[in-house]
mmCIF file of the N, C-alpha and C atoms, coordinates in Angstrom:
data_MODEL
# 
_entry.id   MODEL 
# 
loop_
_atom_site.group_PDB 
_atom_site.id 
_atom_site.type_symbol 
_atom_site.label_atom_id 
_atom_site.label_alt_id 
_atom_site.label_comp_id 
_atom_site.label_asym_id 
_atom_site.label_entity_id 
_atom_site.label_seq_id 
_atom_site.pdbx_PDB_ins_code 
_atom_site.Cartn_x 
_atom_site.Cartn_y 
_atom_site.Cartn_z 
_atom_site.occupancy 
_atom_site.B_iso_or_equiv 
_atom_site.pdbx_formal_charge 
_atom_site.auth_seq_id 
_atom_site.auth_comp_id 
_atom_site.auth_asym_id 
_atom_site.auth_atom_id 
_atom_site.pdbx_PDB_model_num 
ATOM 1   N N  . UNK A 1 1  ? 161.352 -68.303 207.404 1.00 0.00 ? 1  UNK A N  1 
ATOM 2   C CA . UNK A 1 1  ? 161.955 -67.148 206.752 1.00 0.00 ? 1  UNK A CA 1 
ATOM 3   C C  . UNK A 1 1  ? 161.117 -66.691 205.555 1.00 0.00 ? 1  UNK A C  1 
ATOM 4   N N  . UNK A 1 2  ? 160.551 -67.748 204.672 1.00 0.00 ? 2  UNK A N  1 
ATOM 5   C CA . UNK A 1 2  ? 159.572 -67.562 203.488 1.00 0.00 ? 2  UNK A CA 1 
ATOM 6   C C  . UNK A 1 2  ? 158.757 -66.443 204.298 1.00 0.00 ? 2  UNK A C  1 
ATOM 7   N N  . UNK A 1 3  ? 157.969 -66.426 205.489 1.00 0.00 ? 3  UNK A N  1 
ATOM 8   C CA . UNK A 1 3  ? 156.867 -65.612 205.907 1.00 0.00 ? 3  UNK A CA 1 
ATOM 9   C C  . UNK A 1 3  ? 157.412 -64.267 205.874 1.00 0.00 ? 3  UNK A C  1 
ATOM 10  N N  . UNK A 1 4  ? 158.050 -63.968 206.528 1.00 0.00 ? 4  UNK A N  1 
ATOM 11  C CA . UNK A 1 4  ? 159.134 -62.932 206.648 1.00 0.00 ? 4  UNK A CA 1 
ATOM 12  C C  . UNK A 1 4  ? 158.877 -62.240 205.109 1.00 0.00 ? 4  UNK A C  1 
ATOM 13  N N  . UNK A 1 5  ? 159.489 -62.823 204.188 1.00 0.00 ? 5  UNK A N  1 
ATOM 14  C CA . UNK A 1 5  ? 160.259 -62.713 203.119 1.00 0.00 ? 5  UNK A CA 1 
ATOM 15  C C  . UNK A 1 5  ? 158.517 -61.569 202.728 1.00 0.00 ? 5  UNK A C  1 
ATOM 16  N N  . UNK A 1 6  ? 157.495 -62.747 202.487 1.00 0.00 ? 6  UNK A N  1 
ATOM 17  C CA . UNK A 1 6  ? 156.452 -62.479 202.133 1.00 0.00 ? 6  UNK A CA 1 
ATOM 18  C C  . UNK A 1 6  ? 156.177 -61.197 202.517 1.00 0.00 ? 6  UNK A C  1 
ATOM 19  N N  . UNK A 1 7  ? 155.217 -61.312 203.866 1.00 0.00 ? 7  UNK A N  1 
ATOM 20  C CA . UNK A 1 7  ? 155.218 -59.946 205.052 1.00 0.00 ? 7  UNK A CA 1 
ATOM 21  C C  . UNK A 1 7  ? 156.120 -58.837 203.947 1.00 0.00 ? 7  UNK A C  1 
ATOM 22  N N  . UNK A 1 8  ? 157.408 -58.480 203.346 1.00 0.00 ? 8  UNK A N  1 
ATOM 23  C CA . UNK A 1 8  ? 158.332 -57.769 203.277 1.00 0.00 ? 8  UNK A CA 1 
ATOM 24  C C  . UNK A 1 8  ? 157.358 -57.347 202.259 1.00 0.00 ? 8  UNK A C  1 
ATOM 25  N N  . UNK A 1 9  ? 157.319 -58.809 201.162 1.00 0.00 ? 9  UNK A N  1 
ATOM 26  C CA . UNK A 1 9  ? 156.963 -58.477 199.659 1.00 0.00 ? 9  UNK A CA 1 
ATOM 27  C C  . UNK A 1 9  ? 155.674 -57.796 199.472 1.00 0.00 ? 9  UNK A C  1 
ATOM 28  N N  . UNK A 1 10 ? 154.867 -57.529 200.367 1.00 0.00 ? 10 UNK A N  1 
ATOM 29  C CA . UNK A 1 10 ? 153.815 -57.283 200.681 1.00 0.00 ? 10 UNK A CA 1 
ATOM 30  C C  . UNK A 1 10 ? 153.656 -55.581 200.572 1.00 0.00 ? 10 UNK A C  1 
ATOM 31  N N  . UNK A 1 11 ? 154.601 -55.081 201.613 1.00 0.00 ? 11 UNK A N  1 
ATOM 32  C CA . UNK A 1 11 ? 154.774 -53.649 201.787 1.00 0.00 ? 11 UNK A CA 1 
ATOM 33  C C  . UNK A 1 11 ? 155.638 -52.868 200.736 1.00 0.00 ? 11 UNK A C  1 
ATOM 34  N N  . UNK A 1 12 ? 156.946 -54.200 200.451 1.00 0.00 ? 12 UNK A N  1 
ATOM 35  C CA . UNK A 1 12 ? 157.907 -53.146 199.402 1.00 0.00 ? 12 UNK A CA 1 
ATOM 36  C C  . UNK A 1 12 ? 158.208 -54.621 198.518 1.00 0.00 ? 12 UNK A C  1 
ATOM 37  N N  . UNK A 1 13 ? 157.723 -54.628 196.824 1.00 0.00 ? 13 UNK A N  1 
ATOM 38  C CA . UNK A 1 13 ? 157.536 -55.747 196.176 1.00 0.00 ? 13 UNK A CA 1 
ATOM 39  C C  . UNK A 1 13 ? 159.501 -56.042 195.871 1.00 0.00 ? 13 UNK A C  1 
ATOM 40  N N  . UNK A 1 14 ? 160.058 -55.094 195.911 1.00 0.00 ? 14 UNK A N  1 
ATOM 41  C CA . UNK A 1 14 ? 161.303 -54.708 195.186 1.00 0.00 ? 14 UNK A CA 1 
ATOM 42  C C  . UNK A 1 14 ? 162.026 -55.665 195.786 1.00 0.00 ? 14 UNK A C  1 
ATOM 43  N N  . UNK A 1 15 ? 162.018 -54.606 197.546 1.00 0.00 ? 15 UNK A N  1 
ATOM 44  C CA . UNK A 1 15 ? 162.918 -55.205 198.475 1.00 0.00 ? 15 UNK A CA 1 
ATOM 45  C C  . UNK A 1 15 ? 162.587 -56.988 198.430 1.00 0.00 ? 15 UNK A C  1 
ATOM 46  N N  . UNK A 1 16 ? 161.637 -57.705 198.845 1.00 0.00 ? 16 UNK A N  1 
ATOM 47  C CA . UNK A 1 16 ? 161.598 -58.874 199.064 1.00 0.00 ? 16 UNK A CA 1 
ATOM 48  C C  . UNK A 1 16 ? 161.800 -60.155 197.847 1.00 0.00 ? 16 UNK A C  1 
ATOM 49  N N  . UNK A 1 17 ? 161.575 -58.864 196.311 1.00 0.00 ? 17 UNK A N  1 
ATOM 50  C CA . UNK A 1 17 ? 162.688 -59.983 195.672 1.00 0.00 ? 17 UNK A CA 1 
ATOM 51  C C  . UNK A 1 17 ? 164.124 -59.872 195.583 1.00 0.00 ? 17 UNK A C  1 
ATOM 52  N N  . UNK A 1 18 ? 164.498 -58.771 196.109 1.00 0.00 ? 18 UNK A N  1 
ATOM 53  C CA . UNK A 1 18 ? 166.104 -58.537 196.230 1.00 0.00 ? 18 UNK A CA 1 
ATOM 54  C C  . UNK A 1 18 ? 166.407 -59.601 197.514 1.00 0.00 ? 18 UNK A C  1 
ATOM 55  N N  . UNK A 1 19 ? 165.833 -59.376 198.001 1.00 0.00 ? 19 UNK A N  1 
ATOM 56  C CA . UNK A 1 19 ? 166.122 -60.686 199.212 1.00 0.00 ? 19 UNK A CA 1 
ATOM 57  C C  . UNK A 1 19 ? 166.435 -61.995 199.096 1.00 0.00 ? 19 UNK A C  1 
ATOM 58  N N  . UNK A 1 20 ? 165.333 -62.399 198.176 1.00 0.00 ? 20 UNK A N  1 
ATOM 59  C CA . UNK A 1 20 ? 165.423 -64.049 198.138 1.00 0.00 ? 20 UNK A CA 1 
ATOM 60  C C  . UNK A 1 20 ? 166.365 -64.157 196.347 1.00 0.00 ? 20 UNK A C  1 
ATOM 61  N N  . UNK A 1 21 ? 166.459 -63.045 195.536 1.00 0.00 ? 21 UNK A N  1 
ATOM 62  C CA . UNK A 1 21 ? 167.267 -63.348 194.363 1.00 0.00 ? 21 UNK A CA 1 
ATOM 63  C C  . UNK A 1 21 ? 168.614 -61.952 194.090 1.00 0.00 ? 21 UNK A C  1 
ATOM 64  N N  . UNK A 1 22 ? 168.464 -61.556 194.614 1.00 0.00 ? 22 UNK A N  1 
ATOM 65  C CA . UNK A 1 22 ? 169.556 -60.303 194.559 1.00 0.00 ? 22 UNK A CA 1 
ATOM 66  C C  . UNK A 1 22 ? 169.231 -59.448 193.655 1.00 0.00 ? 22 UNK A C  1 
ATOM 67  N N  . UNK A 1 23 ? 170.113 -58.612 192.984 1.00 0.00 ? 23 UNK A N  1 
ATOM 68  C CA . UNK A 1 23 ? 170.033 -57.940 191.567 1.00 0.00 ? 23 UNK A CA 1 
ATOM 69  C C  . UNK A 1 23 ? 170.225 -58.525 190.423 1.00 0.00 ? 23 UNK A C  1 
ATOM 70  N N  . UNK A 1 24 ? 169.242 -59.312 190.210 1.00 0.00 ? 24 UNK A N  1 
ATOM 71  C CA . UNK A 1 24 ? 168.994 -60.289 188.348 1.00 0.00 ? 24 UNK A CA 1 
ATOM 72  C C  . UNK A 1 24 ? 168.386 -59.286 188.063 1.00 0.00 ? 24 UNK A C  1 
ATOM 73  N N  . UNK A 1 25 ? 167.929 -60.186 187.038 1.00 0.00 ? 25 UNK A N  1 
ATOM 74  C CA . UNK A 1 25 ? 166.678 -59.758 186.276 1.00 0.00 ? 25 UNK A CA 1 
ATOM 75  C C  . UNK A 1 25 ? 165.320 -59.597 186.717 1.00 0.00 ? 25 UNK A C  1 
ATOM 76  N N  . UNK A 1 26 ? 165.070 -60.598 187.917 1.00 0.00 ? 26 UNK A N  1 
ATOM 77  C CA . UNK A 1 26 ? 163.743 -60.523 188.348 1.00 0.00 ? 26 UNK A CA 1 
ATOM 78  C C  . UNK A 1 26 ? 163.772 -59.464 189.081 1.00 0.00 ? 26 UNK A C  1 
ATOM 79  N N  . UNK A 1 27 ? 164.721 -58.951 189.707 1.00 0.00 ? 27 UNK A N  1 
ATOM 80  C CA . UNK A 1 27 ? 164.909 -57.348 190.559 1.00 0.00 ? 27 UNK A CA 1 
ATOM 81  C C  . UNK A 1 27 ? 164.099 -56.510 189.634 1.00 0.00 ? 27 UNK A C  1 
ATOM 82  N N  . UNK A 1 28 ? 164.773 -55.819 188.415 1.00 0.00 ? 28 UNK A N  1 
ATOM 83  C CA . UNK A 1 28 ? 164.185 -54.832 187.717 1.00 0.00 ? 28 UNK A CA 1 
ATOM 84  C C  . UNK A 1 28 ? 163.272 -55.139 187.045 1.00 0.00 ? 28 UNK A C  1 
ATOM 85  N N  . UNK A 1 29 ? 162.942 -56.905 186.910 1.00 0.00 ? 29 UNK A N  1 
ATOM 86  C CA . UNK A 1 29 ? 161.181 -56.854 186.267 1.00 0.00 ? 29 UNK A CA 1 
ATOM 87  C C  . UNK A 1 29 ? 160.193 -56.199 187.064 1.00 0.00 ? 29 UNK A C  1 
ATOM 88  N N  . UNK A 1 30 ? 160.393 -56.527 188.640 1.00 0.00 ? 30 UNK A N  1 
ATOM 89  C CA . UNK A 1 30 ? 159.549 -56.065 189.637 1.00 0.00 ? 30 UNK A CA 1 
ATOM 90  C C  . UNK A 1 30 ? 159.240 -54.865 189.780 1.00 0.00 ? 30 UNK A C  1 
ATOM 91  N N  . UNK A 1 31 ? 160.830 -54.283 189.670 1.00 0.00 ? 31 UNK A N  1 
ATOM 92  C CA . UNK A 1 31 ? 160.749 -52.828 189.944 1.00 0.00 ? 31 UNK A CA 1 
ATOM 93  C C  . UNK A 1 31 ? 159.276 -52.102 189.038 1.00 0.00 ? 31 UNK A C  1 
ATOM 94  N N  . UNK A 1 32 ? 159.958 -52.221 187.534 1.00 0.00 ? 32 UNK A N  1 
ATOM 95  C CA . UNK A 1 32 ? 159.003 -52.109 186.804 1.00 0.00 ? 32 UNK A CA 1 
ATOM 96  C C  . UNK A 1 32 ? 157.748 -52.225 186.509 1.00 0.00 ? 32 UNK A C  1 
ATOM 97  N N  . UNK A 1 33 ? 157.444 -53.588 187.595 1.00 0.00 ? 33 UNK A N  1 
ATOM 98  C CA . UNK A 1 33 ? 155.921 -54.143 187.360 1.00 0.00 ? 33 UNK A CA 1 
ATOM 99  C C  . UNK A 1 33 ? 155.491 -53.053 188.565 1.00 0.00 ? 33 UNK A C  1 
ATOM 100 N N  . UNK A 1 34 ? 156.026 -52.927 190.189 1.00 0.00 ? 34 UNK A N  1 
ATOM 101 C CA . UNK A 1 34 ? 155.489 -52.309 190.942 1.00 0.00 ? 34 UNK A CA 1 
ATOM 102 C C  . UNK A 1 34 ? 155.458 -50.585 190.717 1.00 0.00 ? 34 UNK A C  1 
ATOM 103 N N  . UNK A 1 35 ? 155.883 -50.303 189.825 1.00 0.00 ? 35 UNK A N  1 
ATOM 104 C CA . UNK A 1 35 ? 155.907 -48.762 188.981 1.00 0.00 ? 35 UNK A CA 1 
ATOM 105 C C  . UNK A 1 35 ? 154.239 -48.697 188.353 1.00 0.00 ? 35 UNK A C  1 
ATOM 106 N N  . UNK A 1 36 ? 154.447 -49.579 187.735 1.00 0.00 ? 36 UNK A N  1 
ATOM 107 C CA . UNK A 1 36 ? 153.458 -49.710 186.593 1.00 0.00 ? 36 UNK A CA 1 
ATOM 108 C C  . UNK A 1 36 ? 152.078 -50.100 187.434 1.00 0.00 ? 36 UNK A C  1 
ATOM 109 N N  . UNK A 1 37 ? 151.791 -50.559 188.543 1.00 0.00 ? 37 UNK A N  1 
ATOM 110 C CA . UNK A 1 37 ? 151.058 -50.715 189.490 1.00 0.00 ? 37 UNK A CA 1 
ATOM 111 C C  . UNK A 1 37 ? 151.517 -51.571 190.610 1.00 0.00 ? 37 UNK A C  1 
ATOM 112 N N  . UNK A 1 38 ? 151.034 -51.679 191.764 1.00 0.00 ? 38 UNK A N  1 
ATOM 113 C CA . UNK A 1 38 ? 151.599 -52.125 192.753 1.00 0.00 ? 38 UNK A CA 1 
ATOM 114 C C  . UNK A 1 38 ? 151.031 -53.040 192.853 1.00 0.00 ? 38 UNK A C  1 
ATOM 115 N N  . UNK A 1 39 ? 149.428 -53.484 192.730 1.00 0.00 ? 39 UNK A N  1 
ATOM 116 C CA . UNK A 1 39 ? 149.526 -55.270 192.771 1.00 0.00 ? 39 UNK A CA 1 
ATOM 117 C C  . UNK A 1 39 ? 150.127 -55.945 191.743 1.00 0.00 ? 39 UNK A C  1 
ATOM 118 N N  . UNK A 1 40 ? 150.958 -55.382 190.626 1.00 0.00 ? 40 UNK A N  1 
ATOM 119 C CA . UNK A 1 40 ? 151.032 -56.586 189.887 1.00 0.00 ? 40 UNK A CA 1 
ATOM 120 C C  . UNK A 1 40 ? 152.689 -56.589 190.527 1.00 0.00 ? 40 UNK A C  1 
ATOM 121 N N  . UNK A 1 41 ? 152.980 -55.370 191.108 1.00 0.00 ? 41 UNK A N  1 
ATOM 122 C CA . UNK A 1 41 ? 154.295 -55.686 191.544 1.00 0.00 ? 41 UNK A CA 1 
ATOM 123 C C  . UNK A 1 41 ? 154.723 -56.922 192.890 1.00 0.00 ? 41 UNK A C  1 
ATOM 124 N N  . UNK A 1 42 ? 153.380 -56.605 193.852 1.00 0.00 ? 42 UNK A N  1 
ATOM 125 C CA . UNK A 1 42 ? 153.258 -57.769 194.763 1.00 0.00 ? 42 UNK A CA 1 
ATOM 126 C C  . UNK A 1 42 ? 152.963 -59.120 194.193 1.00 0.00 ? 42 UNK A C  1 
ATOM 127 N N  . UNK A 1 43 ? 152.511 -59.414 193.283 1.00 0.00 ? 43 UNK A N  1 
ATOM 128 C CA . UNK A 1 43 ? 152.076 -60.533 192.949 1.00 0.00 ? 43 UNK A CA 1 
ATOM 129 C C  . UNK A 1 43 ? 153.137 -61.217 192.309 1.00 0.00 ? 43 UNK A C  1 
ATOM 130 N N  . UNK A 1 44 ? 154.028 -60.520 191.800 1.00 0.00 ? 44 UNK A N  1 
ATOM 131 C CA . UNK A 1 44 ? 155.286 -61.256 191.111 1.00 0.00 ? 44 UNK A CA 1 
ATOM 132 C C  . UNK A 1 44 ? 156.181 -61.425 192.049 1.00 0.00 ? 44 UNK A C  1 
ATOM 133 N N  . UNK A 1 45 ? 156.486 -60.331 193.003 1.00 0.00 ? 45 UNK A N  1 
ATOM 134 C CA . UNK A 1 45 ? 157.332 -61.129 194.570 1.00 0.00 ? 45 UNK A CA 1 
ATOM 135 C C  . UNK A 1 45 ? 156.715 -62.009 194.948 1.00 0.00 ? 45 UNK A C  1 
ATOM 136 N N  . UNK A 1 46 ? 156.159 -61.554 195.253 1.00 0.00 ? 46 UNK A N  1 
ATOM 137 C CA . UNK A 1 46 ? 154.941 -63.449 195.940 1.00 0.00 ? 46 UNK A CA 1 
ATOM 138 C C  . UNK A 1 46 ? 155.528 -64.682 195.448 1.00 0.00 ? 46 UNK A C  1 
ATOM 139 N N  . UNK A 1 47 ? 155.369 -64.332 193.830 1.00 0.00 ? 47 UNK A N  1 
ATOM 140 C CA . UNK A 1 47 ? 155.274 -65.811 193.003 1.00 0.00 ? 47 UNK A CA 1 
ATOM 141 C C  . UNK A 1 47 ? 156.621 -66.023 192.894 1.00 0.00 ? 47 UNK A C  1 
ATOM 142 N N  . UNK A 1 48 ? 157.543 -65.412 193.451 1.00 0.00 ? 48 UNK A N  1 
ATOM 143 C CA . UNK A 1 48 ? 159.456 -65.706 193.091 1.00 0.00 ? 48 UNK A CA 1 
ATOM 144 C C  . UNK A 1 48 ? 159.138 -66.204 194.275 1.00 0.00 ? 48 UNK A C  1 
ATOM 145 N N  . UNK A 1 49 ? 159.357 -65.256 195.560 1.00 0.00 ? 49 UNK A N  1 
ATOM 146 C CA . UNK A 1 49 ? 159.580 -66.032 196.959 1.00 0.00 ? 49 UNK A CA 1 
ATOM 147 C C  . UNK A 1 49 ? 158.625 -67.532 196.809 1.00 0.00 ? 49 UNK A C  1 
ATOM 148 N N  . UNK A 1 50 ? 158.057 -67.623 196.358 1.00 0.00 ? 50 UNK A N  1 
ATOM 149 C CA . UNK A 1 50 ? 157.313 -68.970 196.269 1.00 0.00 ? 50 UNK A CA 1 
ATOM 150 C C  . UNK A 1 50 ? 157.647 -70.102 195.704 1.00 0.00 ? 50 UNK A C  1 
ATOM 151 N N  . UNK A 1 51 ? 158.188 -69.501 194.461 1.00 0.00 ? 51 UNK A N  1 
ATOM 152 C CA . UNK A 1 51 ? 158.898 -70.398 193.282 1.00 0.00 ? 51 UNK A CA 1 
ATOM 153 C C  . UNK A 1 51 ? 160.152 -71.340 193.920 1.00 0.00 ? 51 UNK A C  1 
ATOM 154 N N  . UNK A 1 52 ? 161.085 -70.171 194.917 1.00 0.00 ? 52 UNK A N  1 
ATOM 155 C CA . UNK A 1 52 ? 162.374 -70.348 194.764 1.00 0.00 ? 52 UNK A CA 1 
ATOM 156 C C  . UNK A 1 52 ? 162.264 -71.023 196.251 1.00 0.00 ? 52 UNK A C  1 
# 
């Protein structure tokens, strides 16, 4: 399911941390980071789905 998750976080950084953490905080850090540019927004889904 992690691959999946990844694959997701890959295309849409948002969706695939809403997946594995819902609407916290790490939701709208992402949002924000993938606004502000999109690898740093992938790279922080990555590192949650990874973490968790």
């Amino acid at each position: 399911m992690d691959v999946l998750r990844i694959l997701i976080a890959i295309l849409l950084p948002p969706l695939g941390v809403f997946l594995q953490v819902g609407l916290g905080l790490q939701f709208w850090i992402n949002i924000l980071l993938t606004l502000l540019g999109y690898i740093p927004g992938i790279i922080h889904a990555v590192y949650i789905i990874v973490k968790r």
